[in-house]
BAFI-3210 file (N, C-alpha, C; in Angstrom, 3 decimals, decimal comma, padded with zeros to 6 digits):
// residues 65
n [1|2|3|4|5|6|7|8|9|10|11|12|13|14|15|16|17|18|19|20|21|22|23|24|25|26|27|28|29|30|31|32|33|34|35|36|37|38|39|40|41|42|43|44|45|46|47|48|49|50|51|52|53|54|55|56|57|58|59|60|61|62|63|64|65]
n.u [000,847|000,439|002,426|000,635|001,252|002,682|001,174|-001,347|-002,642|-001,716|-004,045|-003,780|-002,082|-004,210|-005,734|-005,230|-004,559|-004,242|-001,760|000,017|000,121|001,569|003,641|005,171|005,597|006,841|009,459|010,104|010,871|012,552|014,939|015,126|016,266|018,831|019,798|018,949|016,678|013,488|010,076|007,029|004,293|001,278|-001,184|-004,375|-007,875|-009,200|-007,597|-006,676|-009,125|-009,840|-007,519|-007,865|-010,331|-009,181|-007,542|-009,674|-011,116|-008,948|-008,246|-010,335|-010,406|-008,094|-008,767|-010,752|-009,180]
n.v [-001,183|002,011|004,810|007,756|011,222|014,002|016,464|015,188|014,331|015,473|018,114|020,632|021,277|020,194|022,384|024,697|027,527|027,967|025,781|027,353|029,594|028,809|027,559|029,741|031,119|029,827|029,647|032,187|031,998|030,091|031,515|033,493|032,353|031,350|034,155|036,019|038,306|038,730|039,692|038,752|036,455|038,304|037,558|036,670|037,312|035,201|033,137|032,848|031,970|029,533|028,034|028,432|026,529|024,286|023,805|023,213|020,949|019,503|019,586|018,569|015,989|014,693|015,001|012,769|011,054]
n.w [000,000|-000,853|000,464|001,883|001,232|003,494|002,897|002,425|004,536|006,406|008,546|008,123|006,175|004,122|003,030|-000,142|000,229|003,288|003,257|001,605|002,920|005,457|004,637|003,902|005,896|007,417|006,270|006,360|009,221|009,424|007,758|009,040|011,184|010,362|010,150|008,057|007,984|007,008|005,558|007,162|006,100|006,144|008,073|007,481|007,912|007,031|006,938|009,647|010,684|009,336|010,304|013,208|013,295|012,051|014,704|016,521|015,749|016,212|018,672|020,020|018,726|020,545|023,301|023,234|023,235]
ca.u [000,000|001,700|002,253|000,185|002,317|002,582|000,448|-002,643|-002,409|-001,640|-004,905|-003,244|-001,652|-004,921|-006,034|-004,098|-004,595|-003,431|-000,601|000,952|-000,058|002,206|005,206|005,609|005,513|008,144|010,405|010,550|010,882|013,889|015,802|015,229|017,359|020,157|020,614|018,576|015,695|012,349|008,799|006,255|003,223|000,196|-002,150|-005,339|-009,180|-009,932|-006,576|-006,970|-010,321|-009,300|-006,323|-008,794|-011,730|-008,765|-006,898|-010,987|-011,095|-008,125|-008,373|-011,608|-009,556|-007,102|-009,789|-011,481|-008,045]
ca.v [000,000|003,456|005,872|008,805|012,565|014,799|017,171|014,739|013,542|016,997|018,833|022,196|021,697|019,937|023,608|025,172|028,631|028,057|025,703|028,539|030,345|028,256|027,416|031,143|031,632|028,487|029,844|033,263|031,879|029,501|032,181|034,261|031,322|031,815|035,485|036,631|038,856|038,549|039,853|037,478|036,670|038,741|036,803|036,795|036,916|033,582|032,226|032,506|031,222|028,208|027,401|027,684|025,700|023,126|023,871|022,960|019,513|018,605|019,388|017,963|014,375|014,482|015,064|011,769|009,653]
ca.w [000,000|-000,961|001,862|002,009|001,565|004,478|002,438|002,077|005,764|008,196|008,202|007,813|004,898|002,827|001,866|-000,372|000,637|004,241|003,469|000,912|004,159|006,578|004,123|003,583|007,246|008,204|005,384|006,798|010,286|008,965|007,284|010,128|012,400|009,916|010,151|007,079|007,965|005,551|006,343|007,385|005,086|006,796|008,654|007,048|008,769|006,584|007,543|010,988|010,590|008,925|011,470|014,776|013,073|012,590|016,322|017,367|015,640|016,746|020,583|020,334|018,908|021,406|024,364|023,654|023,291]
c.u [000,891|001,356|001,718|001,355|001,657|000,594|-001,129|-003,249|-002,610|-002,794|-005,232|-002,763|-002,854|-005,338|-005,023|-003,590|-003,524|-002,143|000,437|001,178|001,937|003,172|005,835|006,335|006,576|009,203|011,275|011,432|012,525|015,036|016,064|016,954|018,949|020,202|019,912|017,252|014,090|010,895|007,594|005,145|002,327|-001,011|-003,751|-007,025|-009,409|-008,566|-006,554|-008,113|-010,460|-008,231|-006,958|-009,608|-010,809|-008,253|-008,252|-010,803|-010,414|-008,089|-009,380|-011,061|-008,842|-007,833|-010,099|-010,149|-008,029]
c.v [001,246|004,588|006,873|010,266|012,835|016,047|016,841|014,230|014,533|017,937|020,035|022,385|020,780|020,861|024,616|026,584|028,619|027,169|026,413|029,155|030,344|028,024|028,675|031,215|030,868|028,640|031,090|033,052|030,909|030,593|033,301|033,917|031,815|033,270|036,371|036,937|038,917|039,225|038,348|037,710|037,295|037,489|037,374|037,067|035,347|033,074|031,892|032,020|030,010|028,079|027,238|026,823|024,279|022,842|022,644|021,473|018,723|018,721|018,293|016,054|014,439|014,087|013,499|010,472|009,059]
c.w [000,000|000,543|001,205|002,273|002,647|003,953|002,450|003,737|006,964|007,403|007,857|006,799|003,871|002,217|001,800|-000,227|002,159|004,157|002,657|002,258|005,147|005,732|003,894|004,647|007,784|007,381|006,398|008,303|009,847|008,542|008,545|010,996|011,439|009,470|008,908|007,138|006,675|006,182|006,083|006,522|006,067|006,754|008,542|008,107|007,848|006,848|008,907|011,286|010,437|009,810|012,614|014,477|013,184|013,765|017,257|017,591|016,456|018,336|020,578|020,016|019,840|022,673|024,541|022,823|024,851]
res [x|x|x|x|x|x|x|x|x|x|x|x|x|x|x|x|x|x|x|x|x|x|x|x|x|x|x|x|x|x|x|x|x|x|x|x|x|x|x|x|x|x|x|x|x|x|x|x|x|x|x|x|x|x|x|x|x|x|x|x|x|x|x|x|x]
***
């Protein structure tokens, strides 16, 4: 059976809006670590919308482990 990507699997990166979002954002934050300043992508109202609705789900799985 073929493994499943990261991409199809972590619930943050299945839409493609927020994981442009979040690879922008983990780029900037990387280049940062090595010394090379960048601005961060602006944090949207439908991005942050979409990131708590998934934060919700997932507390809500964890809760009833």
């Amino acid at each position: 059976m073929p493994k499943k990507s990261l991409k199809e699997t972590n619930p943050y990166l299945k839409d493609p809006e927020l994981r442009a979002f979040l690879i922008e954002r983990c780029v900037a934050s990387s280049t940062a670590i090595e010394g090379v300043h960048i601005k961060y992508p602006k944090l949207t109202k439908e991005i942050r919308k979409k990131m708590r609705e998934i934060a919700a789900v997932q507390q809500s799985h964890d809760k009833s482990r």
